[in-house]
N, C-alpha and C positions, 0 to 999 in steps of 0.2 A: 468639298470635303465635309464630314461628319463630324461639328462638333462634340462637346465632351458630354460620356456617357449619361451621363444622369439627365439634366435637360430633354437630350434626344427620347428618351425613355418617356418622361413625362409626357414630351409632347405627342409620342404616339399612343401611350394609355387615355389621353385625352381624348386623341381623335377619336380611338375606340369607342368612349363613353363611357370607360369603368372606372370605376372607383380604386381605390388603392386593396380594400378586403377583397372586391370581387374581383382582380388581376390574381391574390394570392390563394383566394379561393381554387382558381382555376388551373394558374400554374404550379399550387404546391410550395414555391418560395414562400417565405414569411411577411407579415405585412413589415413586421422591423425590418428585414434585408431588402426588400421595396424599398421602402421609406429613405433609408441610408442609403440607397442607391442615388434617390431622386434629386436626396439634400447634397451629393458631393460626396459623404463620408467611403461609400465607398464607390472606387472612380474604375474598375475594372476588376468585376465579376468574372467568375470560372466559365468557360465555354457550356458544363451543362446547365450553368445555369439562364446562361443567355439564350439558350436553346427552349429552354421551357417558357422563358417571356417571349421568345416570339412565336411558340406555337398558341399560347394563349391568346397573341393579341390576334392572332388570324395574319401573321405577315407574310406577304410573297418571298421568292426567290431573293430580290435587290434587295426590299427593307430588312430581311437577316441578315443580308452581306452588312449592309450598313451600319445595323445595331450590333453583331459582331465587331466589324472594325473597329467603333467606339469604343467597345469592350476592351479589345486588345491596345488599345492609344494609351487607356486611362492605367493600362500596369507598369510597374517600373523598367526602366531599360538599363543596363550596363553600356559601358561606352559603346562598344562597338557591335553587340547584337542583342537580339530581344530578351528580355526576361524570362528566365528558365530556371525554375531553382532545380540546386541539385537535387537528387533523387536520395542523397544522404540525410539530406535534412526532412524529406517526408514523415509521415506515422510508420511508423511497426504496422507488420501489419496484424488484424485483427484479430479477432477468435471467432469464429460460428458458432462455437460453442460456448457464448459465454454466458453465465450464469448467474443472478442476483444479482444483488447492490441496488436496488432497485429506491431506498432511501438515501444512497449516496448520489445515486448517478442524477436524481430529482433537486436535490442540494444546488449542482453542479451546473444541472441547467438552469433552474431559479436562477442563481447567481451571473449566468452569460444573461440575462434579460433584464439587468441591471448595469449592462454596459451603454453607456450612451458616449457621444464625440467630445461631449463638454467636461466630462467628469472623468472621476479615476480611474483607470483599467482593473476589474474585479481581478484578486488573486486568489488561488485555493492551495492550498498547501494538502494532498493528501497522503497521508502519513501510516504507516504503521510497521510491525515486526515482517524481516525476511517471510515470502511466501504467500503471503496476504493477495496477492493479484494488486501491486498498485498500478501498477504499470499497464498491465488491461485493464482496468479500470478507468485510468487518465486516456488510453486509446479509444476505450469503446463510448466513454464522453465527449469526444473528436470527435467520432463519428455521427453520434447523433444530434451535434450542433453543426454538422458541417454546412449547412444553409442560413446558418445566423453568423457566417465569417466568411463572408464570399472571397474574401481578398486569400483565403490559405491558410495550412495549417501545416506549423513550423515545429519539430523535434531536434531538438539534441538532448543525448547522453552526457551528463554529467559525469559519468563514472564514480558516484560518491565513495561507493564501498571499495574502489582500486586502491593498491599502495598510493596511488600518486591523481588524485581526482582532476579532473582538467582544470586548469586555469581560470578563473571568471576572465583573463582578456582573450585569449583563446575562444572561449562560450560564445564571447563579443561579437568575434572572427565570424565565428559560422554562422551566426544569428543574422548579424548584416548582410553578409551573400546571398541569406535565404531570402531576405526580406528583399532583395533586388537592387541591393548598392551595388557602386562597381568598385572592386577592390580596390581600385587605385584611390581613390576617395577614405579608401578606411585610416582612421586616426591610429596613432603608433600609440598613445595615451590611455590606460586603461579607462579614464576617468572621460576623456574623450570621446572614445568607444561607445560610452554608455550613456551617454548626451545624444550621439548620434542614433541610435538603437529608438531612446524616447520619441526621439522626433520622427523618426521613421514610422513607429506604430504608431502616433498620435493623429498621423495621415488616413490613415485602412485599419480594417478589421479583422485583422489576425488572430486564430487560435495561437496562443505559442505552449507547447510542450516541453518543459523543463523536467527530467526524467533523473530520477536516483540522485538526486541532489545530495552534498557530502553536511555541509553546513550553511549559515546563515550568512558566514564573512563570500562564503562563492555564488551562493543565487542574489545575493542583493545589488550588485552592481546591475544583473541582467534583468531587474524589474522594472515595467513600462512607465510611464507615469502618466498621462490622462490620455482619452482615445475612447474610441469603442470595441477595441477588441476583447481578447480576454486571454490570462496566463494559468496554468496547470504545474502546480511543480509537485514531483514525487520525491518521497523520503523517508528510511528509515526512522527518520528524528523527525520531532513536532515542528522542527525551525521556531521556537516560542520568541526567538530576538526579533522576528520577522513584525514588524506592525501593521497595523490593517489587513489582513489577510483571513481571508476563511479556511479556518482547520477542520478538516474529514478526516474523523480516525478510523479504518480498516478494522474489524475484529474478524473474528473466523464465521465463514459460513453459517448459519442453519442448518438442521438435521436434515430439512427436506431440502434444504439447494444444496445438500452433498450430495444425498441422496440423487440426484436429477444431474449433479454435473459428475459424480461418476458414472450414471446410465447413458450420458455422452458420449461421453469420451471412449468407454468400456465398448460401446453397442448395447443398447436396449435388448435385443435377442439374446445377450450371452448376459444379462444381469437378471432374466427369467426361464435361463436355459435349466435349473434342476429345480426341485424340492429345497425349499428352505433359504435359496439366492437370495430374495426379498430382505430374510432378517440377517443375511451374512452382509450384505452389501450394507445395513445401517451398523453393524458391527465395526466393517473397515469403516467403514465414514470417521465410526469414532476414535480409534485405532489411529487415522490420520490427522487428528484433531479436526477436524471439519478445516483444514489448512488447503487451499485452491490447491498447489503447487503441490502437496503430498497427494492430495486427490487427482491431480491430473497424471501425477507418478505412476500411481496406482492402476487405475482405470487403462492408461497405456502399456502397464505391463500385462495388464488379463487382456486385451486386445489382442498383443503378440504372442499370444499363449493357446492357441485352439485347446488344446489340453488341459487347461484349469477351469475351472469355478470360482465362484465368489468365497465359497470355504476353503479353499486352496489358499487363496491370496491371503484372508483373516487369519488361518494356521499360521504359513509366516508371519506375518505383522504382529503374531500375538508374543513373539519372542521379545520381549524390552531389550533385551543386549543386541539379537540384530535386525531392529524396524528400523533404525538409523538407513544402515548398510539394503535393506530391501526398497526402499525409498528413492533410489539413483536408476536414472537412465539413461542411458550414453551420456552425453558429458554433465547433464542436469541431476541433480541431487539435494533432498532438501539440508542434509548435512553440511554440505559443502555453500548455501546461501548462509548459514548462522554460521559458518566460520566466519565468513566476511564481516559480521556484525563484531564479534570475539576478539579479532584481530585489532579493530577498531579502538578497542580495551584501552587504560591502562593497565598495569600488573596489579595495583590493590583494585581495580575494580574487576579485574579477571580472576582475582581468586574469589571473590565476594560471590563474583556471579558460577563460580564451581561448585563454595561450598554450600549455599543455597541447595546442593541437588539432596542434601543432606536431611534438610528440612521433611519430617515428613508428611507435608499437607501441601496442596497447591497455592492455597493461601495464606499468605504469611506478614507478620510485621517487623517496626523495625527491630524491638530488643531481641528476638530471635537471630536476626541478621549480626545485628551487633556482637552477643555471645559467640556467633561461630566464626565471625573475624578477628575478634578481641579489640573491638574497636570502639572507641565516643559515639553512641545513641547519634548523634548529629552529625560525625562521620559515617555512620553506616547508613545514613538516610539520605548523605550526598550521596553515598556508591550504588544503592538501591533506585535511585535518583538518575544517574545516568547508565542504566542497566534500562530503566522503559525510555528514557532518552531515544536509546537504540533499539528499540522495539523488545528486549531480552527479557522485558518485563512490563505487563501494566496495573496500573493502579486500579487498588478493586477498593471505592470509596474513600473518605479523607487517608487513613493512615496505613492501607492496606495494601498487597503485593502479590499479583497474580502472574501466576507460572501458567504456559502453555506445555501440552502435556509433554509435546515433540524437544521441547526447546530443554525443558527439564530432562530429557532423555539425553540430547546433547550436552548440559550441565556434567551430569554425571560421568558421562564416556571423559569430557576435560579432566574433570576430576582424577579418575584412577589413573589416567594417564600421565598427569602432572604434577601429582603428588603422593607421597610415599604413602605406605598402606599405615603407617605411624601415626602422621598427621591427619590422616583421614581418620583412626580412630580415636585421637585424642578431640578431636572436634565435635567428631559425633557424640562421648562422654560427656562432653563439656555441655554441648547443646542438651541433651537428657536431664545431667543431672539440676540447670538450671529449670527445664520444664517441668521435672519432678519436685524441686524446691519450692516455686513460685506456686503450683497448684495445690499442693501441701496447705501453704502461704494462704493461697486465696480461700481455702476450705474453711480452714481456722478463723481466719477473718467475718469470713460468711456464717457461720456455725454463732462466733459472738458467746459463749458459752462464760456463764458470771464464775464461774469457778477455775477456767484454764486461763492461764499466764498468758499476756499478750504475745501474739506472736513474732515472729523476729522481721525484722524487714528486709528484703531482697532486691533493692534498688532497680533498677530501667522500669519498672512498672508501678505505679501508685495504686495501694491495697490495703488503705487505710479506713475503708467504709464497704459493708456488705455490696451493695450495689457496684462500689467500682470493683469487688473481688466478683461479682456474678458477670461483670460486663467481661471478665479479661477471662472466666471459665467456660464461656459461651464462645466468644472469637474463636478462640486458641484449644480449644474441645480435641478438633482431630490430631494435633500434636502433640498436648500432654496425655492424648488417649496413645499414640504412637510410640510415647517416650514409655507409658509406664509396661506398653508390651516388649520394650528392648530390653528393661530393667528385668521383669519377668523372667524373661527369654537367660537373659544372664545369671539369674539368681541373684539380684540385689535383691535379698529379700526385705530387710529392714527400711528401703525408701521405698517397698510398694509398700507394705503393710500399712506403712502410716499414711501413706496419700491417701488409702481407701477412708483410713481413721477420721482421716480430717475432711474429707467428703462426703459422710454421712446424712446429715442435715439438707445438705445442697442436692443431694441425688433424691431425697426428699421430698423436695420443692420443686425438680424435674425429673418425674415421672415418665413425661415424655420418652425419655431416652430410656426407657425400658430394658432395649436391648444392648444397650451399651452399659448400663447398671449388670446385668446378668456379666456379663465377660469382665466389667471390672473387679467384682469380688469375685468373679471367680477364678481370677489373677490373684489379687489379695487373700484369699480362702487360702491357697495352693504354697502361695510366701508366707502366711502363719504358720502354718503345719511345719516348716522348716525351720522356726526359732524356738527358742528353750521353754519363752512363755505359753501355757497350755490353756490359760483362761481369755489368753489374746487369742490364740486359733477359737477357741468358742463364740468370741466375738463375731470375727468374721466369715464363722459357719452364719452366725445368724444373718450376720448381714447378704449373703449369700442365699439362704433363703427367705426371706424381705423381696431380693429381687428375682426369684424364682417364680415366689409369685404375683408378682409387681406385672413380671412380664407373659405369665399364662392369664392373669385376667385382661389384661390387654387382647389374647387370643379366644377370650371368652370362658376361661376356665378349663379348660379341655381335661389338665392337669392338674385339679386341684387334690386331688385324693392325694397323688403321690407329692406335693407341696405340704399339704398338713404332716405325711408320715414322716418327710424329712424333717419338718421344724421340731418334731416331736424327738425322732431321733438326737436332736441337739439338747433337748430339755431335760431328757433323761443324761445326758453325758455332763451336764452343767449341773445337774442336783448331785451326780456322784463326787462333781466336785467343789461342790459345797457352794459355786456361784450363783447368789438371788439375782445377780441384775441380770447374769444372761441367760438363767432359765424362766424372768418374767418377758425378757424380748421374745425367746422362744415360744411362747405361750401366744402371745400375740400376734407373731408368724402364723402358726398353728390354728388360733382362731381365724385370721383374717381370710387361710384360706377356705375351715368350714364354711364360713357366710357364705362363700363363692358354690360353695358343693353345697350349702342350699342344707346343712347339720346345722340348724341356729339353734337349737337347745347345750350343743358341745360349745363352739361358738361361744355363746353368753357364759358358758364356765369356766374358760379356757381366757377370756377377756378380761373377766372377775378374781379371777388365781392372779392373775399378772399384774391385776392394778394392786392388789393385796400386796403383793412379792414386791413391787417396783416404789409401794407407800414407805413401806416399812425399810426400804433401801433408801430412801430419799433423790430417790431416780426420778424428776420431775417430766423425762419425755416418754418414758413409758409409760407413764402413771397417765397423762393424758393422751397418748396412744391406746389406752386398756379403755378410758372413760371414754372417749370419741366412738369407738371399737364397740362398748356397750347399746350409746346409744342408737348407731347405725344400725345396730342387729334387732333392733327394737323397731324402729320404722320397715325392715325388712318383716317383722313378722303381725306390723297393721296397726303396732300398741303408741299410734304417732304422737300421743298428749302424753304418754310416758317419756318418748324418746326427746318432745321438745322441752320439758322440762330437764332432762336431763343433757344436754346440749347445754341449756342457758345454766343450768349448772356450772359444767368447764370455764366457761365464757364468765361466771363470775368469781372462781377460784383464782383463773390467770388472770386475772385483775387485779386481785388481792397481792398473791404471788409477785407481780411486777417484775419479773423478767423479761429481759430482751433476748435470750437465750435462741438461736432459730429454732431449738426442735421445741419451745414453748410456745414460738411464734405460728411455726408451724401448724402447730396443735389447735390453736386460734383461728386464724386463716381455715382447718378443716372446719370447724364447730361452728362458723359462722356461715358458712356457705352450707353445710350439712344443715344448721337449722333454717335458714332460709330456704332450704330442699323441701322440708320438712314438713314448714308454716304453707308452700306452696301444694302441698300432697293434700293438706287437712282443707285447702281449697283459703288458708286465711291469707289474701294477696296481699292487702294492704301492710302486714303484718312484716309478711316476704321483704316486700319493696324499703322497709324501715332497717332490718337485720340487713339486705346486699347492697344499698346504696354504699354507706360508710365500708363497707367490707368491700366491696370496688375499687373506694379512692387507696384503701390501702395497701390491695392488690398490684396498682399500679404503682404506685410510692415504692413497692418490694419487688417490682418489674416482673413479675414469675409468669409468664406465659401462662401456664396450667391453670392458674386459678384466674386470672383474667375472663380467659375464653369460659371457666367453668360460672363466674357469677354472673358476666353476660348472658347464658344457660339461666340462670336461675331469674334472670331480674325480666327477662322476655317472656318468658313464661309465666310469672307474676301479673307482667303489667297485660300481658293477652288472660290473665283471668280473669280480670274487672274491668276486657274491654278497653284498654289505651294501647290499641294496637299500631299506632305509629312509635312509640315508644316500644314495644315489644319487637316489632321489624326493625330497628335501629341496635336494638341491643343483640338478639339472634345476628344482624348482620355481621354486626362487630365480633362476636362471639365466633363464627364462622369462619371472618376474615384470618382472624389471631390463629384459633385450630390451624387451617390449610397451610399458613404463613407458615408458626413454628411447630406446627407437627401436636398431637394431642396421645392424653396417655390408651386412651380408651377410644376407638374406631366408631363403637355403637354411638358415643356422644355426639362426633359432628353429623351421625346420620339423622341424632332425632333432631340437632337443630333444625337441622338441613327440612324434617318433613314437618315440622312445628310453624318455620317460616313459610313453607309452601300452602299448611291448611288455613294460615292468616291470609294469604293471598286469594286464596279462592273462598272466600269467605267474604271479603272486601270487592 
């Protein structure tokens, strides 16, 4: 008779003369699965893979039978026949088609090669929102260790998301059969149970498959505790109670593995069967969120379809009311997976996660949440809290709350359905008018202006320093951009008028957004003209055109001609009515965009009238808009030792002046980076580098994107003109980095970094 398998093995790889690499070499088994064989750990290997060690070692007919029967001695028996596990507790079976994860599924094996027989059996928890592919994921991971767990690989369905999740002593039940006890052995004792389970895998080398897990209180009884094998559990929830464990979070696809698992699934011949397929099929991709499950929807409804195209399918999908309902395939549906999540709810956290669809941005925080529940800041960060719990939500950085786009579709359908069209619009007010308040709020704050009243305070958010009012106008940008279009839209014209009012300064200092400055005033323009006040509509003409042509020099001027006739248009209707300050803003308009049209003799008049007008008004931001204005138009036309005296001009009145006002600060922040433009034009660097250094730190200190990227511009160029061109490659980089990151106001700037750095490079 054959003793036990591992011995036997040894001693005929010996007689062979191989080594343990060149047995694995040969047969494709692992040197680990070898190894564990040799040592005991594991004591009865799968048939194919006994089959491959004795084609390796060269064995005849008897020596297979032999090291077979070893094989089969060393696995567990029930009383009275051999061990079989049921066919219930195998894997799912797989995908052919399965697609990416290719940094999870690396995780997952890393982590099965850190199983050894002395130490703890590794666990992974991989987690994420309905639809994610967890479950193919944790399968197609089985599969590709299935030669580092010769002993088997064991699945049960936890049923997490049922009314009624199975039992952790139940789980017990089938875990033990599978593993080859004989039922009559099995302990009545949950706690029993799960002692006996330990001991069982702490023998062999088990995959175990723990799928759709509900909570922490039902996988923990079923976890191994030392051994070699290794355990997979899936779940909606992080399981965070879980200790020791490795977390894999699921997020959606990539553009290109959607792309690739709908030409799958689809057929490749019908995802390039017309014109234009190519760009419909990343359309649906996105349309699907990049979600496996909506994708695989997808893809198999244009498979059964001879008759569509990929623009077929994107038509539908493009309807938001019904891409839910086109998303279902005989009984699978992605609507019907994020019920099961919803149900899960409680009722304050089911309304939480409805009225969220309200929100109008994907990203969101918590005092938003809070105003549309009417809830404690802290309560509404529990309910937000267990909204990504359940995948319904995930976190997008410390304090922040990302909506998937599908999921927020299903938000909404709850929504109308569950609650009156009442409460639906008093939340929606409620949410507006608070975003219209707070941005109002942060304007004022940020503005700092020595002459207006503090402004009032608006609790859930701290806005009590420019910087924290720029940090929460920047987050929260596409919602109070959202709210002031509902306001709009309604005719609340008195809370847009003013939001634009008190945004002035700050849209100023972001340029950037050019095109989101054009649709603001020209939201606020549209809600002037509708109140009593006629010198407040003049206002926000001007401010209107400011970003008219804010955002045509952005495009290179195309429209300047017709930007100066409009600002001119306003300067005539502010002289009729008797207003200096907003026919020296108009003038300024008007000048800034001759400079652009390339008129600098109008330009210098037009700049000169305004500082005049804005002097004698004691309007300190126009006044230094008119003198900056000057001297820029001075460097434009060569006369550079006029314009940098006239720069360090500004630069020594607002010192005098001593405002912290922003559209002062503003004015400073230009003049200083304009004369460091300036000093570098006239070729004087050292000069440069003295005027952008301090003008740097205080760029940063004021956080403002624009002019960061703009005197990293100026100080690269500097230090590249006397030649310290690791300094000048450091600064262009950074300059570079900033632009791409938050976007810049002017396209032609990050190009000339861009070939400023490149001529350093090839020069060195």
């Amino acid at each position: 008779m054959t003793g036990p398998f591992g011995p036997h093995l040894r001693s005929l790889r010996q007689a062979a003369q191989l080594t343990i690499e060149e047995l694995s070499h040969t047969s494709g088994v692992s040197v680990r699965a070898i190894g564990d064989m040799e040592r005991g750990v594991s004591r009865g290997p799968q048939r194919r893979t006994v089959q491959a060690l004795a084609e390796a070692l060269g064995l005849d007919a008897e020596q297979q039978a032999e090291l077979a029967d070893a094989a089969r001695a060393g696995r567990p028996r029930t009383a009275d026949q051999p061990s079989r596990r049921p066919s219930s507790y195998g894997l799912p079976r797989g995908l052919t088609d399965f697609v990416g994860r290719a940094p999870e599924l690396g995780a997952l094996c890393d982590l099965a090669r850190t199983a050894s027989a002395d130490g703890p059996v590794p666990v992974a928890v991989v987690h994420g929102a309905a639809g994610l592919g967890k479950t193919s994921c944790a399968v197609r991971a089985a599969e590709l260790l299935a030669e580092e767990f010769p002993d088997g690989q064991v699945y049960v369905d936890l049923r997490g998301v049922d009314p009624e999740p199975m039992a952790a002593t139940e789980a017990l039940r089938r875990l033990l059969l599978a593993v080859g006890l004989d039922p009559r052995a099995i302990a009545d004792d949950e706690q029993e149970r799960a002692g006996q389970l330990r001991a069982a895998l702490s023998e062999r080398r088990f995959l175990v498959v723990l799928d759709n897990a509900a909570d922490e209180a039902q996988v923990r009884p079923l976890l191994p505790g030392e051994g070699a094998g290794m355990t997979i559990v899936t779940s909606r929830r992080a399981l965070g109670g879980l200790d020791d464990v490795a977390r894999i979070a699921l997020a959606p696809l990539s553009r290109e593995e959607s792309a690739e698992l709908l030409r799958a699934v689809s057929g490749d011949v019908r995802t390039e069967a017309a014109p234009g397929d190519s760009v419909e099929a990343v359309r649906v991709a996105q349309l699907c969120g990049h979600l496996p499950l909506a994708l695989r929807i997808a893809g198999t409804r244009l498979a059964s379809r001879p008759g569509w195209t990929m623009r077929h399918l994107a038509e539908r999908l493009s309807d938001e009311d019904r891409r839910l309902a086109n998303l279902a395939v005989g009984d699978v549906g992605v609507e019907a997976a994020f019920a099961l999540s919803y149900l899960a709810l409680s009722e304050r956290d089911k309304r939480c996660f409805r009225r969220l669809a309200l929100v109008p941005a994907v990203v969101l925080g918590v005092p938003v949440a809070a105003v549309l529940t009417e809830a404690d800041p802290y309560d509404a960060e529990d309910e937000l809290d267990h909204l990504v719990e359940l995948g319904l939500l995930q976190h997008e950085g410390v304090d922040r709350y990302r909506f998937h786009d599908l999921i927020r579709l299903y938000a909404g359908q709850r929504l109308r359905e569950e609650e009156t069209a009442g409460d639906r619009a008093a939340a929606e007010r409620r949410m507006t008018d608070w975003l219209l308040e707070t941005a109002t709020v942060a304007g004022r704050v940020f503005e700092a202006d020595d002459d207006a009243p503090p402004p009032p305070r608006t609790g859930l958010v701290a806005l009590s320093t420019p910087t924290e009012a720029r940090v929460w106008l920047e987050a929260e940008q596409e919602t109070w951009l959202a709210a002031l279009r509902l306001a709009a839209a309604a005719e609340r014209d008195e809370q847009v008028a003013e939001l634009g009012e008190a945004l002035r300064w700050y849209a100023g200092d972001n340029q950037q957004w050019c095109r989101e400055w054009l649709e603001v005033f020209g939201l606020t323009r549209a809600a002037a003209a509708r109140l009593p006040d006629r010198r407040r509509e003049l206002w926000h003409m001007n401010r209107y055109a400011w970003a008219f042509t804010t955002a045509d020099t952005a495009q290179g001027g195309t429209r300047a001609r017709e930007a100066a006739e409009q600002a001119m248009a306003v300067h005539e209707l502010a002289a009729s009515a008797g207003a200096v300050r907003e026919q020296a803003d108009a003038l300024c308009n008007a000048a800034e965009a001759w400079r652009i049209y390339l008129d600098h003799d109008q330009a210098l008049q037009a700049y000169a009238r305004g500082r005049e007008l804005a002097e004698a008004d004691g309007y300190h931001g126009t006044f230094y808009w008119a003198s900056n204005g000057l001297a820029a138009t001075l460097v434009d036309l060569d006369r550079r030792d006029e314009a940098i005296e006239a720069y360090r001009d500004v630069l020594r009145s607002i010192d005098e002046l001593g405002s912290a006002s922003a559209a002062v600060q503003h004015a400073r922040m230009f003049a200083q980076a304009s004369l460091a433009g300036a000093l570098c034009f006239a070729q004087r660097f050292e000069e440069a580098v003295e005027v952008a250094e301090p003008a740097l730190a205080e760029s940063v200190e004021r956080g403002s994107s624009w002019w960061i990227s703009l005197m990293h511009w100026v100080l690269g160029t500097a230090y590249a003109g006397y030649g310290a061109n690791d300094a000048a490659r450091d600064h262009l980089t950074q300059g570079i980095e900033r632009a791409e990151e938050r976007g810049t106001w002017i396209p032609a700037m990050l190009g000339r970094m861009k070939e400023k750095l490149a001529s350093l490079d090839v020069r060195h």
